[in-house]
N, C-alpha and C positions, 0 to 999 in steps of 0.2 A: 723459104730459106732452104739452100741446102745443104747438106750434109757436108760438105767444103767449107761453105762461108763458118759453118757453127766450129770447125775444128778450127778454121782461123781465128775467130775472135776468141774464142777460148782461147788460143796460144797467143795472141795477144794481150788478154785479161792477166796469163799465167807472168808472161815475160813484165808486165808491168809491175804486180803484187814481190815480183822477186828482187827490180828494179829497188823499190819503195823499200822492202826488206833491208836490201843492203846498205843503203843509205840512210838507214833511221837510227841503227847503232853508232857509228860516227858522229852524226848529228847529236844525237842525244850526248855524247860524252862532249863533244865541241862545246855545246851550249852550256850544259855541265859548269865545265872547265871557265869557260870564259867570266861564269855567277861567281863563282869561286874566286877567282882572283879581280875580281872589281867588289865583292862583299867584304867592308872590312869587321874585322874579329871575327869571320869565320874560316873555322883550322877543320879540315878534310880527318884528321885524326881527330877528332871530338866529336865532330859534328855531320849527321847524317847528309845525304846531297837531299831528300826530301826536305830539310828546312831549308833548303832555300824557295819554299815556295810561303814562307812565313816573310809577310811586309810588305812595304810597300812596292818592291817588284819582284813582290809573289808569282803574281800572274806570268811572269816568264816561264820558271820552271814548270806552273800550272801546263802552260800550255805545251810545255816542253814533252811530258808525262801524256798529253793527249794524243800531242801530233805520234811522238816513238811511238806508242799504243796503237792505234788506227793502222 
């Protein structure tokens, strides 16, 4: 491998990681938002966006909190 090819996949690796960056903040308030206003009795003013990963579609936000993570 040379010294080219590595500067390339590095700036390929970099442009993708910055890609995924920009788009995981969005995402995560999207998804947010969308629990939010389909969970009823919960008020944004009381109640933390972590409990919506409390119940039966826990697992959303769960994985909401992994994907924005990663």
């Amino acid at each position: 491998m040379t010294i080219l090819e590595t500067r390339s996949r590095t700036e390929t690796a970099t442009r993708a990681m910055l890609g995924c960056g920009l788009v995981a903040g969005p995402l995560f308030v999207a998804t947010a938002i969308l629990q939010m206003l389909t969970r009823d009795g919960f008020d944004l003013r009381r109640h933390p966006i972590s409990l919506l990963s409390v119940g039966e579609h826990g697992w959303i936000q769960v994985t909401n909190f992994i994907v924005a993570g990663c």
